[in-house]
C-alpha positions in Angstrom: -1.5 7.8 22.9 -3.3 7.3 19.7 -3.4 4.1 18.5 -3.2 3.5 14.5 -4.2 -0.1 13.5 -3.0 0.1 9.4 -3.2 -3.0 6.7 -2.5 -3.0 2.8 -4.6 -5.3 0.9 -2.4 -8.6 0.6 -1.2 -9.4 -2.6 -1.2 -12.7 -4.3 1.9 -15.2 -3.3 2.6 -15.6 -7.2 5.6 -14.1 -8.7 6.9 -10.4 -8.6 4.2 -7.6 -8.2 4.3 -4.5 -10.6 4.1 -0.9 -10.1 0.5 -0.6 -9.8 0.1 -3.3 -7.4 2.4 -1.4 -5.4 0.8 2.1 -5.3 -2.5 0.8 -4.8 -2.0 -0.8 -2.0 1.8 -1.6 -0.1 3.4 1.6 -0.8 0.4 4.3 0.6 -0.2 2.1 3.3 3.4 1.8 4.8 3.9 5.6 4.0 0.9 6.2 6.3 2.4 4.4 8.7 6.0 5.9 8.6 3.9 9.1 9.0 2.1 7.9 12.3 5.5 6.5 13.5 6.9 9.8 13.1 4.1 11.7 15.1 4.8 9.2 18.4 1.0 7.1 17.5 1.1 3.6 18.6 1.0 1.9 15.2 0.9 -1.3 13.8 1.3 -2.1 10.2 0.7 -5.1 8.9 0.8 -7.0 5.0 1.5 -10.9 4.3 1.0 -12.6 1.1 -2.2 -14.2 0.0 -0.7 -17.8 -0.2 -4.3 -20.1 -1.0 -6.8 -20.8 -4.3 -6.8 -21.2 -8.1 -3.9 -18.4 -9.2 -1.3 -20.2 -6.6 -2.0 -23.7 -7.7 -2.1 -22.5 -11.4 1.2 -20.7 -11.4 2.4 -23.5 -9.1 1.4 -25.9 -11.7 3.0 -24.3 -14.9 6.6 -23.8 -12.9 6.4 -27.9 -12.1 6.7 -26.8 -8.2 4.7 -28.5 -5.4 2.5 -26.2 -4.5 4.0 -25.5 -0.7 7.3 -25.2 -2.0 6.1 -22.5 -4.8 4.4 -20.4 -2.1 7.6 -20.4 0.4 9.9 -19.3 -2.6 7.8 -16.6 -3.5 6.8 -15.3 -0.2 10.8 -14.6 0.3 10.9 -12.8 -3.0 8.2 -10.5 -2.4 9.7 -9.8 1.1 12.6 -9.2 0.2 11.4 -6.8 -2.9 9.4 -5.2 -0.1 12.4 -4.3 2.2 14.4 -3.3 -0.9 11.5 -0.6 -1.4 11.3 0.4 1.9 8.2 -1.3 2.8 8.6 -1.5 6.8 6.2 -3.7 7.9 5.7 -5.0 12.2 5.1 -8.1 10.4 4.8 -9.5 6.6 2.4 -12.5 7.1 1.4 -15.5 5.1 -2.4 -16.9 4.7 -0.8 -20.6 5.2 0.4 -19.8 8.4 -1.3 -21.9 11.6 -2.2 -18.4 12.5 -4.3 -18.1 9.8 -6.1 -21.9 9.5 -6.7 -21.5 13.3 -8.7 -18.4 12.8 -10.6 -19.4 10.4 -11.6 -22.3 11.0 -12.8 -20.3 14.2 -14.6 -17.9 12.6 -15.9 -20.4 9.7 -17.1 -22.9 13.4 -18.9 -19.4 15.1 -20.8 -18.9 11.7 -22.2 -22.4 11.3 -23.1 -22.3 15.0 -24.8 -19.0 14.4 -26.7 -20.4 11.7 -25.1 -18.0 8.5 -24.0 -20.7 6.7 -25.6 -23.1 4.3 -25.0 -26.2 2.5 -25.7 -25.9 -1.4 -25.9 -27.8 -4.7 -24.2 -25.7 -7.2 -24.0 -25.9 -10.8 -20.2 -25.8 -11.4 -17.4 -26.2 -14.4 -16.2 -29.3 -15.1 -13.4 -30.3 -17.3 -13.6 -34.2 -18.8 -9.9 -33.3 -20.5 -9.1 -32.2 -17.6 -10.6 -34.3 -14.8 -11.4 -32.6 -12.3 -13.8 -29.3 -11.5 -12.5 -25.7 -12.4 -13.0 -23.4 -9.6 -12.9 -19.8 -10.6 -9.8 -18.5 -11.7 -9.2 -22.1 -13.3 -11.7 -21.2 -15.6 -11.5 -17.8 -18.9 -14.0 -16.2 -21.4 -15.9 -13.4 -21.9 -17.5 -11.3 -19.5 -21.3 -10.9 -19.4 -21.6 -7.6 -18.4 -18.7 -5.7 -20.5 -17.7 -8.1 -23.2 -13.8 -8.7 -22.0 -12.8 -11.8 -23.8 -10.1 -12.8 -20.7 -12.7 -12.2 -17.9 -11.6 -15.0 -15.0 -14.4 -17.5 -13.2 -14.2 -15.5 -10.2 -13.7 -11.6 -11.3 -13.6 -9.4 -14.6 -10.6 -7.1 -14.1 -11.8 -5.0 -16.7 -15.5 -3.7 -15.2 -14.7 -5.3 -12.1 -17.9 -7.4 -11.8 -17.8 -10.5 -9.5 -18.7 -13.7 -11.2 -19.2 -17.4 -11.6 -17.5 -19.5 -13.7 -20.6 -20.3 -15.3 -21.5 -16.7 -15.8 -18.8 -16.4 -18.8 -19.4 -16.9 -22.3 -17.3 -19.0 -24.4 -15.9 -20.3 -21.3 -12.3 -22.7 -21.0 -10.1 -24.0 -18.8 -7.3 -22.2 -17.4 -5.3 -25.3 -17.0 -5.5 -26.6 -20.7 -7.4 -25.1 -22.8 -9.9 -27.0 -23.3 -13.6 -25.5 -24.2 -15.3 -29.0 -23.3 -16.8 -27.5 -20.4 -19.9 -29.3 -18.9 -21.5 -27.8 -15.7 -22.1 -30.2 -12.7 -23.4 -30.4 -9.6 -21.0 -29.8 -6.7 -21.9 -29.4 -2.7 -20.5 -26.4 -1.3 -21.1 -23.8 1.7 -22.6 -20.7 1.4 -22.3 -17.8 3.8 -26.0 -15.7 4.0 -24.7 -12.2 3.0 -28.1 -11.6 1.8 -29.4 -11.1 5.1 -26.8 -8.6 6.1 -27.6 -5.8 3.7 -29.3 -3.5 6.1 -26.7 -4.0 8.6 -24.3 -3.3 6.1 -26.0 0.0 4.7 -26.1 1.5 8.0 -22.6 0.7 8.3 -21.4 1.6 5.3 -23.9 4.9 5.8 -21.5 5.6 9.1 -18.9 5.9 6.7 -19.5 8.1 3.6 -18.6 11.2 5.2 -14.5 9.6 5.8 -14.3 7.5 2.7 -13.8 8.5 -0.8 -16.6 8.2 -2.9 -14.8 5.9 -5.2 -15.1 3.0 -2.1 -18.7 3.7 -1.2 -20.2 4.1 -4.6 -18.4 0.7 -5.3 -20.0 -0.2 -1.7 -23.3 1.1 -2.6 -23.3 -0.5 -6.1 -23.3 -4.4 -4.4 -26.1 -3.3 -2.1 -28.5 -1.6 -4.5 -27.8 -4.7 -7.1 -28.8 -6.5 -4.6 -26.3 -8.7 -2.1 -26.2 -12.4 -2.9 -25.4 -15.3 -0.9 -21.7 -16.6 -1.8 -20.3 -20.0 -1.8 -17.3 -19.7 0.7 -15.7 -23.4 -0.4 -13.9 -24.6 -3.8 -13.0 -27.8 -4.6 -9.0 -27.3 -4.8 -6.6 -29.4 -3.2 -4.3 -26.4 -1.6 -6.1 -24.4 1.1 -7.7 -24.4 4.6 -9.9 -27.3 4.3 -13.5 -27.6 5.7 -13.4 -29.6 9.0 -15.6 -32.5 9.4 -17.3 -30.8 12.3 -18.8 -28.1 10.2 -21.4 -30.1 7.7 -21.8 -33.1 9.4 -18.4 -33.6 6.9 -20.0 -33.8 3.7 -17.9 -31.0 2.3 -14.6 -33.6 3.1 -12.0 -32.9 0.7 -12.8 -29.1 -0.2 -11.1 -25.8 0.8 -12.3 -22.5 2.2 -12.3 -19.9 -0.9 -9.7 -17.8 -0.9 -11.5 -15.0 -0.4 -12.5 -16.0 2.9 -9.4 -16.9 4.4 -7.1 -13.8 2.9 -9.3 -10.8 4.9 -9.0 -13.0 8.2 -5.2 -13.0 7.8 -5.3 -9.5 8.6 -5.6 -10.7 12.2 -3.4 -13.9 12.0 -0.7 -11.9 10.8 -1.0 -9.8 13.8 -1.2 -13.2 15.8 1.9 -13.8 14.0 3.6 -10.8 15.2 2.7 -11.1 18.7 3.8 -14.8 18.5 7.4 -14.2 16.7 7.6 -11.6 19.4 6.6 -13.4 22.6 4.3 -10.7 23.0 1.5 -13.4 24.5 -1.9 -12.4 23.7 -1.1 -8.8 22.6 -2.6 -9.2 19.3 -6.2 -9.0 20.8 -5.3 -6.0 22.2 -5.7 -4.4 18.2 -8.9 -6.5 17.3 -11.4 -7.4 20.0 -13.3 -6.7 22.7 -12.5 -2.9 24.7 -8.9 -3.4 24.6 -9.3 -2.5 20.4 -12.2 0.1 20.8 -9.3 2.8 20.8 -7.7 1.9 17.9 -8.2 3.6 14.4 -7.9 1.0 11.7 -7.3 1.9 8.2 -7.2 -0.2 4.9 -5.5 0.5 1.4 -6.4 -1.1 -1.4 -7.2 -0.8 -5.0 -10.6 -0.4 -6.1 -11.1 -4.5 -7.4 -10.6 -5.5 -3.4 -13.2 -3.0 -2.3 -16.4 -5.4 -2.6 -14.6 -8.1 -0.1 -13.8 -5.8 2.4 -16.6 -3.6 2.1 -19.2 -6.8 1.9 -17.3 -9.9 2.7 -14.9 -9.3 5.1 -17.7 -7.2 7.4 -20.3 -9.8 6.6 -17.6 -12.5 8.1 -17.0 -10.5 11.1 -20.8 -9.4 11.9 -22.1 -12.7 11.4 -19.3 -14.2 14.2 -21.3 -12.5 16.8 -18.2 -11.6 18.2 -16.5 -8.1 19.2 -13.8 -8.1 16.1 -12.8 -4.7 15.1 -14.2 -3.6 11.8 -12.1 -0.8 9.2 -12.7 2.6 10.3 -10.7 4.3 7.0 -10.7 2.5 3.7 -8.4 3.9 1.6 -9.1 3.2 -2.3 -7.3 3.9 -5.0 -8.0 3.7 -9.0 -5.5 2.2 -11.6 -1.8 3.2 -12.9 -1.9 2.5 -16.2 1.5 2.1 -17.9 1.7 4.2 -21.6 -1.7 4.4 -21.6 -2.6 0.5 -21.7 -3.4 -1.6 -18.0 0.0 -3.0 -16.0 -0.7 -6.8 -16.0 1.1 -9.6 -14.1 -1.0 -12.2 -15.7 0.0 -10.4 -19.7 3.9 -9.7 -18.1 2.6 -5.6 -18.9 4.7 -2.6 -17.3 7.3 -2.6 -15.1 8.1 -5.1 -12.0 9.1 -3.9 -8.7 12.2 -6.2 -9.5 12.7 -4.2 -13.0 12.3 -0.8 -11.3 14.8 -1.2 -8.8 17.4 -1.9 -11.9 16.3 1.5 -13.1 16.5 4.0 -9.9 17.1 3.8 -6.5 13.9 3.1 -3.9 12.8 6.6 -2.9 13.0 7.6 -6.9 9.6 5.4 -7.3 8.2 6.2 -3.5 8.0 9.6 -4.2 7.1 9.3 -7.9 4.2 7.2 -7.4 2.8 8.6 -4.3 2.6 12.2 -5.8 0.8 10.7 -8.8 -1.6 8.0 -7.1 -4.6 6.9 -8.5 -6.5 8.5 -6.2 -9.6 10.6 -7.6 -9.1 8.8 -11.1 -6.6 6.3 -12.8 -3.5 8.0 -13.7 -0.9 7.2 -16.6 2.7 6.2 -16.3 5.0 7.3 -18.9 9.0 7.3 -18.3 8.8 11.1 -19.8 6.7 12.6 -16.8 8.6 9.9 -14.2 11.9 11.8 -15.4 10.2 15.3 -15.6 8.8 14.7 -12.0 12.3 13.3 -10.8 14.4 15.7 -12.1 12.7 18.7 -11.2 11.0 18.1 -8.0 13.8 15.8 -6.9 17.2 17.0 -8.5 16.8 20.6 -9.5 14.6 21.8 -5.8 15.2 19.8 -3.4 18.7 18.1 -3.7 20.4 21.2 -5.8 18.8 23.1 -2.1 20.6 20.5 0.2 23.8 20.5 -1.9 24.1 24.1 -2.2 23.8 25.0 0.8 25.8 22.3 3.0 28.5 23.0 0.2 28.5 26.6 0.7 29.0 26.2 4.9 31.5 24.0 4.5 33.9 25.9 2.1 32.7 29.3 3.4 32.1 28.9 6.9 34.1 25.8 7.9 31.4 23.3 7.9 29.9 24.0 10.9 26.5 26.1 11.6 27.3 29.7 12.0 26.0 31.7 14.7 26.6 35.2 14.1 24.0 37.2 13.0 19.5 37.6 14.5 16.8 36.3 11.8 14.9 39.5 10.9 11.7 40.2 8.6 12.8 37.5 5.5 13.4 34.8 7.9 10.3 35.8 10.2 8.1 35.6 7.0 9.4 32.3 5.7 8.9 30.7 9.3 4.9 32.5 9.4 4.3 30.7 5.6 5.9 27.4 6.8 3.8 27.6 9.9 1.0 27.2 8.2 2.2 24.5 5.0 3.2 22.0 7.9 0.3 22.3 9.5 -1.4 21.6 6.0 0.7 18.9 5.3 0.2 17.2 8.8 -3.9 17.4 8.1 -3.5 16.0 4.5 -1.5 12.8 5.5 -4.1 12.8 8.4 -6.8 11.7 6.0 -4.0 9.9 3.4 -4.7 12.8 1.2 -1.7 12.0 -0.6 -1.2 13.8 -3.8 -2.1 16.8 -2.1 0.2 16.1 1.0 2.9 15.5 -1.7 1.6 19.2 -3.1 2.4 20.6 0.1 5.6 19.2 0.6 6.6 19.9 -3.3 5.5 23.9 -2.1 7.5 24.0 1.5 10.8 23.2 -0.6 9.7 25.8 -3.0 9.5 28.3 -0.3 12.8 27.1 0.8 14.3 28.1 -2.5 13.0 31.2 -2.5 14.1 32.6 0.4 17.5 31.0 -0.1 17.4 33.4 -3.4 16.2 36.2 -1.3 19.1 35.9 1.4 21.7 35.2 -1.0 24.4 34.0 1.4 26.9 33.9 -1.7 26.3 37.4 -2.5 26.7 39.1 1.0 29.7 37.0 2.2 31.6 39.8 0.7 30.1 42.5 2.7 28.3 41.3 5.7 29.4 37.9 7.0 26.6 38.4 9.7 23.8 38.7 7.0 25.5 35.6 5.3 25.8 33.6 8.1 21.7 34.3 8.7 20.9 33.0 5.5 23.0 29.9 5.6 22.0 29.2 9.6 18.2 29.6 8.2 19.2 27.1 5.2 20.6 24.2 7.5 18.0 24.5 9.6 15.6 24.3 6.4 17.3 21.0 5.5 17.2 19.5 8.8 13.5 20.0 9.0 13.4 18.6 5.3 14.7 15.4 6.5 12.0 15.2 9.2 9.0 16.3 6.7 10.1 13.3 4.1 11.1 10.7 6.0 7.5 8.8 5.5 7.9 9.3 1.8 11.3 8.6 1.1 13.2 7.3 4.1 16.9 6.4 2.3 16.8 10.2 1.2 15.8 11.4 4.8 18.9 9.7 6.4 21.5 10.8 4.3 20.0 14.4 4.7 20.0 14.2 8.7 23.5 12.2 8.4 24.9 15.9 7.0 23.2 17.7 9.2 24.6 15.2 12.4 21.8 16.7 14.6 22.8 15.7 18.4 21.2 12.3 19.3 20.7 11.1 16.2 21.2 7.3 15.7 19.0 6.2 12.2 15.4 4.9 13.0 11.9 7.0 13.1 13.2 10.3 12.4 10.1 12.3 13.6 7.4 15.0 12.4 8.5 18.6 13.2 7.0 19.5 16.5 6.7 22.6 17.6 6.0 26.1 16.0 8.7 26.9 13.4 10.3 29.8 15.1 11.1 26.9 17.2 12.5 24.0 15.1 14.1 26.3 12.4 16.5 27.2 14.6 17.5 24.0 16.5 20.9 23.2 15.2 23.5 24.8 17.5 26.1 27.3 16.4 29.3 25.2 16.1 27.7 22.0 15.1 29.6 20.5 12.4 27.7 20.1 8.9 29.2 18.0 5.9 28.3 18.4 2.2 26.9 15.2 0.8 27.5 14.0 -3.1 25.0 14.5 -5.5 21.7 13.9 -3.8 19.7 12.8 -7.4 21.4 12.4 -10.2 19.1 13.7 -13.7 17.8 11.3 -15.7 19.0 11.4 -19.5 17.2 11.6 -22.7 19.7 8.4 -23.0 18.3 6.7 -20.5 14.4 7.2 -21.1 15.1 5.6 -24.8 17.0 2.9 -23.5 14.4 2.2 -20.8 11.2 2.4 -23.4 13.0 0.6 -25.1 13.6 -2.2 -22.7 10.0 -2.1 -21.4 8.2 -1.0 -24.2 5.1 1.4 -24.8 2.1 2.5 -26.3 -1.4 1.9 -24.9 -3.4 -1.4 -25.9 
């Protein structure tokens, strides 16, 4: 059986992610694995929330939480936002588990034995107002390499340069303000990156040919810049901290950067799993050694996590020694941008997985966002195209299909699947076109190709529209029940396969299709890919079989309501 190791880049512990957040990384990640569920692969899915560094304790800080406290809370919102959307995870981690200070204080002990990491004086920010030194994100000002005045210590979200803190211009601290910045020394750990970057071209070079040219040439940038060393330790209070074995303890009182620990919980949260699960040492069986050399593991991620798993992440792992499983696929994606300006969780910009569930139901926004994903380039949310794209894709092809039809059996042919009546030419040409769409479909979501997957899907209910116009049930129920019956038989069995072919995408919608249709043996769960040739699985349901008509599948979206929601959330680029 084929095994399908999947993670989504982990977002941070702090407050309620937004839409792009979501497509970027949670949302094409758990879709891809609703897909492989549906096709029998043994698949694991796994996401947590990144619980450690600078951004926790700061947003910790300006609620008036403890620290530990702030992280719990938060972790049970964003899980429960994520089951609310459909996000069905094996397990939804945390970086502060034991899990994940076990591992890496393993993998941070087999790298100082190995002789990759290094003890450093660093010039660092230090805050007299404040009293203390500002690690990266506790630190603002402009970027050096593209002028963005909000650039943080550790990252510029705008070019997406790494930095220092004492790379910015103008520089102030996060915490108060305060431009009285002096830079002193501070002892910290450095991991030898620099003498991985052949290792790393070749590997990367592997690659190139499986991932999109948006993850390499961000892959390819680092190594041609040339790869530096990077300090793995901050001086923070909440984290994994150094143990005195590693040093000789002269880095006492400091934590492992974030950015260390987050990548490794990829593989404590699967320790989690096989722990919650008494599942023993199961886990191992996805990431080391022979047991894992079967497995296909994919990442997802927007494009500003790329560098750490592309660089850090592998560096971490090659530098163990050990037999850890490195990413196969990494899936990148580019930026949603909301009206034309950048969603921001730090600037409160766009709209909030919380928000959007006020708005429409889950599989509204699954389907939305996945058929407009930032894959090749950055695309632009506007509550014009989200209703234009819901309305006709949604409500005027596929639920007026599902509606009409189950309607039409049940007042015309008592609500149960008619059998009178052989499929001839029409229905043998529909199931030759569909033949080959599913078989598109299927390669697309192979490689997570997922606009076009969504093209091919949006074109399979198409065809089913057609040829319902073609047959015309309606029509020849007047003349030739036989002829009727053909069309509508064709039609149910259209829907059922419907519910099959979108379960990954929008799983709510998928349920209440196959919960009309009442195939034999169904009871909720994995409702599974279409197997089989067509001729085959368009005509499964059995004469007799009773169908019922649902309500309105999607209701449109008013005029009304996109003023009152622009409103509410605002608009206009910036």
């Amino acid at each position: 059986m084929k095994r399908v190791l999947i993670t989504s880049a982990i977002p941070y512990v702090a407050g309620v992610k937004h839409l792009g957040n979501l497509v970027g990384s949670m949302l094409p990640a758990d879709i891809f694995a609703r897909y492989c569920r549906s096709r029998g692969y043994d698949t694991l899915a796994i996401c947590a929330t990144d619980e450690h560094g600078a951004p926790v304790e700061l947003a910790a800080l300006e609620e008036g939480t403890p620290v530990a406290d702030y992280a719990a809370k938060w972790h049970g919102v964003q899980k429960e936002l994520g089951d609310r959307f459909g996000l069905d995870w094996d397990n939804f981690g945390r970086s502060s588990s034991p899990q994940n200070h076990e591992l890496t204080l393993h993998f941070a002990r087999a790298l100082w034995k190995n002789g990759f990491l290094e003890i450093r004086v660093t010039k660092q920010a230090y805050s007299p107002t404040d009293k203390r030194f500002l690690p990266d994100r506790y630190v603002i000002g402009t970027c050096p390499h593209c002028g963005y005045d909000r650039a943080r210590g550790d990252q510029c979200e705008n070019c997406t340069r790494v930095l220092d803190p004492i790379d910015l211009i103008n520089p102030r601290s996060a915490v108060s303000g305060a431009a009285d910045i002096e830079i002193r020394d501070s002892t910290h750990l450095f991991l030898k990156q620099s003498q991985f970057a052949d290792k790393l071209r070749v590997w990367i070079d592997s690659h190139k040919n499986d991932w999109p040219s948006l993850v390499t040439s961000i892959a390819y940038k680092w190594l041609d810049e040339g790869l530096q060393d990077r300090g793995i330790t901050r001086d923070l209070a909440w984290g994994i901290p150094v143990p005195d074995d590693i040093a000789d303890g002269q880095l006492k009182g400091k934590v492992f950067y974030v950015w260390f620990d987050a990548p490794i919980e990829y593989i404590a949260a699967t320790k989690e799993w096989a722990d919650k699960n008494n599942k023993g040492d199961a886990w191992k069986d996805w990431w080391y050694g022979d047991a894992a050399k079967d497995v296909t593991y994919w990442e997802f991620m927007g494009k500003d996590n790329v560098p750490f798993h592309t660089v850090g992440f592998p560096v971490t792992i090659m530098a163990s020694g050990e037999p850890w499983k490195l990413v196969d696929r990494l899936k990148g994606f580019n930026w949603l941008n909301y009206d034309g300006g950048k969603f921001s969780t730090s600037g409160k910009r766009g709209i909030f997985m919380d928000a959007a569930l006020d708005v429409a139901p889950a599989d509204y926004w699954r389907y939305y966002l996945i058929a407009n994903a930032p894959e090749g380039s950055d695309s632009n949310f506007t509550w014009e195209q989200f209703a234009g794209i819901i309305n006709k894709d949604l409500a005027d092809v596929l639920g007026n299909f599902v509606n009409r039809v189950t309607k039409f059996c049940v007042a015309r042919f008592d609500g149960v699947v008619p059998g009178e009546g052989e499929y001839g030419e029409d229905e043998k040409a529909l199931i030759t076109e569909l033949d080959r769409r599913f078989a598109q479909y299927a390669a697309f979501m192979e490689d997570a190709e997922f606009r076009k997957a969504m093209g091919e899907m949006r074109a399979i209910w198409v065809a089913g529209n057609e040829y319902m116009t073609r047959a015309a049930p309606w029509t020849h129920i007047k003349t030739d029940r036989a002829r009727a019956a053909v069309g509508v038989r064709m039609g149910l069995n259209l829907i059922h396969q419907f519910a099959h072919l979108v379960w990954p995408v929008m799983p709510d919608f998928a349920k209440t299709i196959h919960e009309c249709i009442q195939p034999v043996g169904y009871r909720g769960g994995v409702i599974p890919f279409p197997d089989g040739p067509m001729a085959e699985v368009l005509d499964e349901l059995t004469p007799g079989q009773p169908i019922k008509a649902p309500e309105v599948l999607v209701a449109k979206i008013t005029d009304e309501q996109i003023a009152e929601w622009k409103a509410r959330f605002g608009g206009g680029g910036n």
